[in-house]
C-alpha positions in Angstrom: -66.3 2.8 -62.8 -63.0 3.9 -63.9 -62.9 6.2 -67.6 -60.6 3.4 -69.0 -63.3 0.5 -67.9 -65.8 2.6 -69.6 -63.6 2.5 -72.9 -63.2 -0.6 -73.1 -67.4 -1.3 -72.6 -67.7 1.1 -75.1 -65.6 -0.8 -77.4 -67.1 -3.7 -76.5 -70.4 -3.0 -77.1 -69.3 -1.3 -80.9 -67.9 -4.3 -81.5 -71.5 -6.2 -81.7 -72.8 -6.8 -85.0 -75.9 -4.9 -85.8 -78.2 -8.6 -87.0 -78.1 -9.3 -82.9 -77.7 -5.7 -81.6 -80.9 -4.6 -82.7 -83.1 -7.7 -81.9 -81.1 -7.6 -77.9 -81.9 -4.4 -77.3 -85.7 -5.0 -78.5 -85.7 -7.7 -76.4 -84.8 -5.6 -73.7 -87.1 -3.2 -74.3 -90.3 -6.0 -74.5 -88.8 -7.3 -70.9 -88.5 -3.3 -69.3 -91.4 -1.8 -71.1 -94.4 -3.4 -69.0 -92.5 -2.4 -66.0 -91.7 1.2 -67.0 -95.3 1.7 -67.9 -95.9 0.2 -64.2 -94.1 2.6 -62.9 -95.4 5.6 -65.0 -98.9 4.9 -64.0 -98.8 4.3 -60.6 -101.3 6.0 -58.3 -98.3 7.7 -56.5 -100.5 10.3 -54.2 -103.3 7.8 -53.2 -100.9 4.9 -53.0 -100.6 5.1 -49.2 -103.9 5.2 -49.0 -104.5 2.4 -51.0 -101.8 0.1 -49.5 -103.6 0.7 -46.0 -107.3 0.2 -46.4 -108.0 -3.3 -45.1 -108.7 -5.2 -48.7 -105.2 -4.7 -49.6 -103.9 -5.2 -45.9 -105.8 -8.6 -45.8 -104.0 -9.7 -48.6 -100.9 -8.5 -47.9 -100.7 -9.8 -44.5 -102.3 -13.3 -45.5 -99.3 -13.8 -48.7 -96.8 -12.8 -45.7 -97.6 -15.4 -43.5 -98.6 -17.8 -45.7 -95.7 -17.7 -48.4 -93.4 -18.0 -45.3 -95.2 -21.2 -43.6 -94.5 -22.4 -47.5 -91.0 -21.5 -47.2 -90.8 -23.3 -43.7 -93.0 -26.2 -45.3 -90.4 -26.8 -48.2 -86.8 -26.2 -45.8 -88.7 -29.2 -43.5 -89.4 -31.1 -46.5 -86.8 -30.2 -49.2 -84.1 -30.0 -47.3 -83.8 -33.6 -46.9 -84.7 -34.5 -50.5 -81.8 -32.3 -51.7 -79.6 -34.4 -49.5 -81.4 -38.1 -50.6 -81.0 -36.5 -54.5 -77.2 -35.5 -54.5 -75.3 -37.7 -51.9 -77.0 -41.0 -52.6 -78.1 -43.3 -55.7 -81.0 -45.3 -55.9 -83.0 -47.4 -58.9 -85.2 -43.9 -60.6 -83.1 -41.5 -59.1 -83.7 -39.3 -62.6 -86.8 -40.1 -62.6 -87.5 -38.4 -58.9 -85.4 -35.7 -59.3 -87.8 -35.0 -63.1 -90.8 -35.6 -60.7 -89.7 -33.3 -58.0 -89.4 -30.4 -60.8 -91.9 -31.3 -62.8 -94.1 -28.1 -60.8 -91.8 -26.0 -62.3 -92.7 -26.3 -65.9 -96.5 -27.7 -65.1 -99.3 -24.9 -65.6 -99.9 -23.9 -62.1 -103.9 -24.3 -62.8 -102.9 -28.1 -63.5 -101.3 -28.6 -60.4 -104.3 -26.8 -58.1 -106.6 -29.4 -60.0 -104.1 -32.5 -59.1 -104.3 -31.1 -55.7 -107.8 -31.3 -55.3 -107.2 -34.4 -56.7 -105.2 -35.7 -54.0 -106.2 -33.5 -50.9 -110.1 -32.6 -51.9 -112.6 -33.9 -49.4 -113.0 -37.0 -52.0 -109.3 -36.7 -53.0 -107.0 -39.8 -52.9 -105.3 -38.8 -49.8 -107.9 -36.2 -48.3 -110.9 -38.1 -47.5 -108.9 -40.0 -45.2 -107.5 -36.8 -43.9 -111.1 -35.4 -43.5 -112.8 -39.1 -42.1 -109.7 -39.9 -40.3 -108.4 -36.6 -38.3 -111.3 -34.0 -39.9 -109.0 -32.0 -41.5 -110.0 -30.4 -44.8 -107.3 -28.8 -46.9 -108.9 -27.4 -49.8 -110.1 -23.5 -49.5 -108.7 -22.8 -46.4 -105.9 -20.6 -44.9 -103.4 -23.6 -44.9 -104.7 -24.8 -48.7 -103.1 -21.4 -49.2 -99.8 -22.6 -47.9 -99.8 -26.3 -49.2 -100.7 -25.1 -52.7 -97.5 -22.7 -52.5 -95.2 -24.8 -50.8 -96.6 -27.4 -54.0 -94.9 -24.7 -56.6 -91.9 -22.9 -54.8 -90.4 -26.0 -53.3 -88.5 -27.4 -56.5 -86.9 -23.8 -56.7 -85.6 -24.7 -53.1 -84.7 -28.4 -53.7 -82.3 -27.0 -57.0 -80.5 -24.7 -55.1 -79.2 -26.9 -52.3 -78.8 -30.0 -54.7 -76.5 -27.9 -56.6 -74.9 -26.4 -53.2 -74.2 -30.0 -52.2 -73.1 -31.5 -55.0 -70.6 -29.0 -54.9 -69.8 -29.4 -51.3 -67.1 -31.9 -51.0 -68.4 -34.9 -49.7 -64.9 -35.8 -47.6 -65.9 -33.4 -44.7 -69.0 -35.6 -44.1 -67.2 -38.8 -44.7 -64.6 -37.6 -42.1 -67.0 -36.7 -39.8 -68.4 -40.7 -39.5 -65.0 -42.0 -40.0 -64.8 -40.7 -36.5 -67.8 -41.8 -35.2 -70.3 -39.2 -36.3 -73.7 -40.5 -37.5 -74.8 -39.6 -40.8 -77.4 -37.6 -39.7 -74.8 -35.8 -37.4 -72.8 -35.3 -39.8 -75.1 -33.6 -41.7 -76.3 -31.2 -39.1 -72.9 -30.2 -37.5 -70.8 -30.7 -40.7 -72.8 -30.4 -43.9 -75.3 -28.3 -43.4 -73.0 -25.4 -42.0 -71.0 -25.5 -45.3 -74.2 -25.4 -47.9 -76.4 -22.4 -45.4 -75.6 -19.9 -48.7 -77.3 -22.0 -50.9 -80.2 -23.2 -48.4 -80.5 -19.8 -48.0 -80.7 -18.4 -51.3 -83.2 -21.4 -52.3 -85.8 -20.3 -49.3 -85.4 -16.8 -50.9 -86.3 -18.3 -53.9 -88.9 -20.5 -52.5 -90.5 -17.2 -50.7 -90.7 -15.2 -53.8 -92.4 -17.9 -55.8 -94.6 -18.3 -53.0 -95.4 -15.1 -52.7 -96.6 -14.5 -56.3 -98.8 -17.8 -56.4 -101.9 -17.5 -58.5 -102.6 -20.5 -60.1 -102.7 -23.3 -57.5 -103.9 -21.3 -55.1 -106.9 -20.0 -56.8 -107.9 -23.6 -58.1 -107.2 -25.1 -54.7 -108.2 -22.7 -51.8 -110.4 -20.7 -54.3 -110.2 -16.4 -53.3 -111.8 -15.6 -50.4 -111.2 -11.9 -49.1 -109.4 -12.6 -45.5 -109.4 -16.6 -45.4 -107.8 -17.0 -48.9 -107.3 -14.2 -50.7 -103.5 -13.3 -51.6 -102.2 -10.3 -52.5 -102.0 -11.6 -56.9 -105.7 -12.8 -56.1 -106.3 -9.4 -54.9 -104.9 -7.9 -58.4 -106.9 -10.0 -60.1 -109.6 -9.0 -58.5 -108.9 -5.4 -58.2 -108.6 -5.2 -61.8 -112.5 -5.5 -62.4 -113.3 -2.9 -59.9 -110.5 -0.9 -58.7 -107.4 -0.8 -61.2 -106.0 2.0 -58.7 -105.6 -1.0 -56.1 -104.5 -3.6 -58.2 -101.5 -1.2 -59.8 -100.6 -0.5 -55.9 -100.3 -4.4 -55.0 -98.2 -5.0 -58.2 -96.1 -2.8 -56.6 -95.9 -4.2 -53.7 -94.9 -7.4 -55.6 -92.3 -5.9 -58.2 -90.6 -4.5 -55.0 -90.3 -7.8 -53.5 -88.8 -9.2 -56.7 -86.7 -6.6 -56.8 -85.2 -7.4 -53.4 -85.0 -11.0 -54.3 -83.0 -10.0 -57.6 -80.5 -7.6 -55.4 -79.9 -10.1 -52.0 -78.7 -13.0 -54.7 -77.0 -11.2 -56.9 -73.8 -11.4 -54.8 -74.4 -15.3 -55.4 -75.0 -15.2 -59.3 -72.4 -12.7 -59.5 -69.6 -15.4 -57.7 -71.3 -18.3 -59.4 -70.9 -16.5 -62.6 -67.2 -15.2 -62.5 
């Protein structure tokens, strides 16, 4: 940063009247200050030794794998919804598309319960899963993943919906004007063109994954090695070892802070 940039942010910033200086940087203070004290009171020395005894390993291996079979889950399955939602117009398309992001604003505890719901062993769809193919969903390894895939696919399904409905739709109409299917045309011509925001919403889709507590705990309940993620873990850490449950936060704020820093470059062009 160049002196005379630095000026003219200086200048910038006297410029701010005091009635929404004060209350911005208070607000930034409420957002850094639970972090900061995060950082303060970390268990620096043990720390290695608490992210490698197997409790913590368990549950750090099981969110790995299972908040990336979510992420894999919702690209299969959101994806394709993106597409249906921005290039094409049926009777209640704003009605899906409010459905589809209704897990965004619902309290994660309510949509574990409406899963059971549906999935449990008496559910609406899962006692035809269990009578039909025996397969119970509900606290297993791969509840894990369906309850996750439940609340980070609608941050996946935004980001490519946007991407494509800022794509321009004459490359793909091109494509079948000489002789491409649709679907071809999807794969070889518009799916190429939106990858940044397909891949930004898997990051997306990952992180929220990752810190599912809600859901998962209601659906696939917290079993150490079956079940048990690594936010479970806090929670569970917190009654018995806070040491262990400050060294898994960690774990986690790191991960959101990678999330924050690989799309900035995106927010950064979307915003200028």
């Amino acid at each position: 940063m160049t002196l005379e940039s630095g000026s003219r942010r200086g200048r910038a910033l006297r410029g701010v009247p005091l009635p929404l200086l004060v209350p911005a940087l208070v607000g930034l203070a409420f957002l850094l200050l639970p972090l900061l004290a995060l950082l303060i009171r970390a268990p620096w020395r043990s720390l290695p030794e608490q992210l490698t005894s197997p409790e913590v390993w368990q549950a750090l291996q099981l969110s790995l794998i299972s908040a990336t079979c979510a992420t894999a889950l919702s690209l299969v399955l959101g994806v394709p919804l993106a597409w249906l939602l921005a290039r094409t117009r049926f009777p209640g398309r704003g009605l899906v598309r409010a459905l589809v992001t209704l897990p965004l604003v619902l309290p994660p505890v309510v949509g574990g319960v409406a899963l059971l719901l549906a999935l449990g062993r008496n559910g609406v769809v899962g006692q035809w899963l269990d009578s039909w193919f025996g397969i119970t969903l509900p606290f297993t390894t791969a509840g894990v993943v369906v309850a996750e895939a439940f609340v980070a696919m609608p941050f996946l399904v935004i980001s490519v919906e946007g991407t494509l409905r800022a794509a321009d739709p004459r490359y793909e109409e091109a494509a079948t004007t000489l002789g491409a299917s649709r679907f071809t045309a999807f794969r070889r011509v518009t799916l190429p063109l939106i990858a940044p925001g397909v891949a930004a919403g898997a990051v997306l889709a990952w992180a929220r994954a990752l810190g599912e507590f809600g859901a998962t705990i209601t659906f696939a309940g917290n079993f150490p090695g079956r079940t048990q993620t690594m936010p479970l873990a806090v929670y569970l850490a917190l009654q018995s070892d806070p040491a262990a449950a400050v060294a898994l936060s960690l774990v986690l704020l790191a991960v959101s802070i990678a999330v924050l820093a690989g799309l900035r470059d995106r927010w950064m062009t979307a915003s200028s």
